[in-house]
N, C-alpha and C positions, 0 to 999 in steps of 0.2 A: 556447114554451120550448125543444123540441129545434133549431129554428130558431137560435134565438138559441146554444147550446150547439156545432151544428157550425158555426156562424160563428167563433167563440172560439178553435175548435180549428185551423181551417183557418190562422187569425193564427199560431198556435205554428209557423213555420217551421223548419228543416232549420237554419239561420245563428242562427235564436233561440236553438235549440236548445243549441248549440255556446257561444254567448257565457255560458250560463247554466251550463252546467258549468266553462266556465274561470273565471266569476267563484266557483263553488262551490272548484276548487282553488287560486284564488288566496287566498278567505280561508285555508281549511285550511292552506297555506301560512304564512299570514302568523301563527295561532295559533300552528303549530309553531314559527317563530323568535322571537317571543314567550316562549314557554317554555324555550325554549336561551339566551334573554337572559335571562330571570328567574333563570335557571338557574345559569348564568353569573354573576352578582351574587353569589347567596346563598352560591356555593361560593367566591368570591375575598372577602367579608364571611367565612366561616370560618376561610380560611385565613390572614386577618389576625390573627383572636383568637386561635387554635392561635398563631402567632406570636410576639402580646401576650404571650401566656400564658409561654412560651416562655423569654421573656426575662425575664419577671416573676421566674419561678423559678431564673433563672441569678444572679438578683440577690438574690434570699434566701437561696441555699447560698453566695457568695462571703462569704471568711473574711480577713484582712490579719495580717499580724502586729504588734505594738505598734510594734516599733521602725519609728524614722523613719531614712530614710537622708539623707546630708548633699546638697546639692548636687553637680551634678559639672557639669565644663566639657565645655564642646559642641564637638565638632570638624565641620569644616563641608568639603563635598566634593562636587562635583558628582556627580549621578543622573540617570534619567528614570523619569520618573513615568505614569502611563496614566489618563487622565482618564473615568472609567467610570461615571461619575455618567447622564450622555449612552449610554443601554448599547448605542442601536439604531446608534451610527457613534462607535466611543471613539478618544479620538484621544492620539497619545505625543508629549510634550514634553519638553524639556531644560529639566531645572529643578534650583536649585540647594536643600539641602533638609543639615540637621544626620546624621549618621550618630550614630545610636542606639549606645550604650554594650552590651557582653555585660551580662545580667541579671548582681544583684549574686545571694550562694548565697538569703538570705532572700527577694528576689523570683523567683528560680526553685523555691522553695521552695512558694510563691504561688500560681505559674502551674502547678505540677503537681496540687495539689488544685482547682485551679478552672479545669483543661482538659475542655472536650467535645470528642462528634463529630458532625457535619452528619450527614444520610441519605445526604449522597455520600460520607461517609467523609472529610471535610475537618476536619484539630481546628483548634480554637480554642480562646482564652481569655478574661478577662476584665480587660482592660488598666486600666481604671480606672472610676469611678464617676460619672455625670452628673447631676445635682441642679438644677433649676431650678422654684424654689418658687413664684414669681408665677404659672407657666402649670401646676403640677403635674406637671412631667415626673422620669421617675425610672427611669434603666437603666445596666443594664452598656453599657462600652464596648469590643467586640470588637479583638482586635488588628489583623486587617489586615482589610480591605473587599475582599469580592467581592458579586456580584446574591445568592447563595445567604446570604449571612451577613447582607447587609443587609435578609434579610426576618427576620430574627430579632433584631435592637435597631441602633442607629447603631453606626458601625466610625469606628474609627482609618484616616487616610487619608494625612497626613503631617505630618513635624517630627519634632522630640525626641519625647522620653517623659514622659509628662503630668507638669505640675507641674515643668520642668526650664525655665530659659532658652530661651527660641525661641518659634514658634509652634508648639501643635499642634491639630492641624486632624482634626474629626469632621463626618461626612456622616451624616445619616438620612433616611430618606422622608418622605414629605409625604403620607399618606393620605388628608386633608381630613376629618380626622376629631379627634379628642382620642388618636391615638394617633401614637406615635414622637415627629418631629419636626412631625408637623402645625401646631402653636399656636406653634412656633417665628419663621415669620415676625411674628410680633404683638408680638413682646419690642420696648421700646425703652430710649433710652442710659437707663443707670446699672440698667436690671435686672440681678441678680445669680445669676452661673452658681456650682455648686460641682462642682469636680474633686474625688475621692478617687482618689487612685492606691494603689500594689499595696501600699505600706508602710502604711497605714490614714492617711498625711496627706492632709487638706482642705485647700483653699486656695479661696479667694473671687476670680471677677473680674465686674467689674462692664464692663456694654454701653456703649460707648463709641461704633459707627458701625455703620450698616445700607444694605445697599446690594443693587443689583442687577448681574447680569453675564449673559454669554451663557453656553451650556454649555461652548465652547472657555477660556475664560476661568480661568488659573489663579495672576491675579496673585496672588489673597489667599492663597494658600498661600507668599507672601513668609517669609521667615526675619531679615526686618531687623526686630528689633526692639530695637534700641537696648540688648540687654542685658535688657531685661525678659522677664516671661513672661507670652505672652499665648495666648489660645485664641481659633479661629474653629471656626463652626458653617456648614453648609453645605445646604443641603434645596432642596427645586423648589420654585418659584412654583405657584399650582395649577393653571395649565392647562398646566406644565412646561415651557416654550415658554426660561423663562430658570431663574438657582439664585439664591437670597436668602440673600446671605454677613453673616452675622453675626460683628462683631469686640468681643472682650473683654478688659480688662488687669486683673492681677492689683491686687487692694486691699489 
């Protein structure tokens, strides 16, 4: 038996030795970034519902006033726009796009009861209301898109002012989940989106075209629309690689 014991021993080399501690810190290793990923998840699953939530509430205190305001005509003029959707390389275009009207006093009326402020200190408001009943979605829509606001509900990105002649054009995230814009690429033609803008009117459009584009890609933010008023919807594919443009005309 001791025989056989300092045989065993004399096997455990100097290089054994070595290979058995690095395989001891490679796992140690490999738990610890395990846990930074576990980690990692749980805390960006948080900071999505804190977000939900977020938005949820910005949508139960917003108030409109009865009155409706009448149509107004669109004056049209070139801009450039910053396509930010793409956040890690945004790229500026020259794009031709309606120049928005000064609030009438009842919508600036609107936007002063139902302004917040980011944690960076950025306000906002809550431009209009998005309603789409087949997939359950249901948020305020922020007035202008930055990365900070668009983790707090879909933003206005461009066009008129909702429910006016022209296109206007809303972005949200795609978390792959039942929240934001997630279930948005699954809509198809004749599902039916509802705008409420800041005067308390609804107006119905129904999906007409779905399509795919690259990030650079900002035809569908077009402004020809023959006089009608139509809405696109804007979110990432889910492995983000391209954006699933959603187009809708008023019914």
């Amino acid at each position: 038996m001791n025989q056989i014991l300092i045989s065993e021993k004399l096997y455990i080399t100097p290089e054994l030795r070595k290979k058995k501690k690095m395989y001891k810190i490679d796992f140690f290793i490999s738990v610890f970034l395990v846990c930074i990923l576990f980690s990692y998840y749980i805390y960006a699953e948080y900071d999505k519902n804190k977000n939900e939530a977020i938005s949820q509430e910005i949508l139960s205190s917003v108030t409109f006033e009865d009155t409706v305001i009448d149509d107004t005509t669109i004056k049209f003029s070139d801009n450039s726009i910053v396509v930010i959707l793409n956040t890690e390389e945004p790229y500026e275009i020259v794009y031709t796009s309606p120049v928005q009207e000064e609030p009438s006093d009842i919508e600036n009326e609107v936007i002063e009861r139902n302004t917040s402020v980011t944690a960076s200190g950025q306000e906002y408001y809550t431009a209009a209301i998005i309603n789409i009943p087949s997939i359950g979605v249901s948020y305020p829509i922020l007035n202008t898109t930055t990365d900070e606001l668009l983790k707090i509900s879909p933003c206005y990105f461009w066009g008129p002012k909702p429910n006016e002649v022209g296109n206007y054009c809303i972005v949200g995230h795609n978390y792959r989940n039942s929240k934001f814009f997630s279930k948005v690429p699954s809509l198809e033609n004749g599902s039916i989106i509802q705008i409420t803008d800041l005067t308390g009117r609804m107006l119905e459009y129904s999906v007409y075209d779905k399509y795919l584009v690259d990030p650079t890609d900002v035809s569908c933010t077009s402004q020809r629309t023959n006089g009608q008023k139509e809405i696109t919807l804007i979110t990432c594919t889910n492995d983000s690689s391209q954006r699933v443009i959603i187009k809708a005309r008023q019914v």
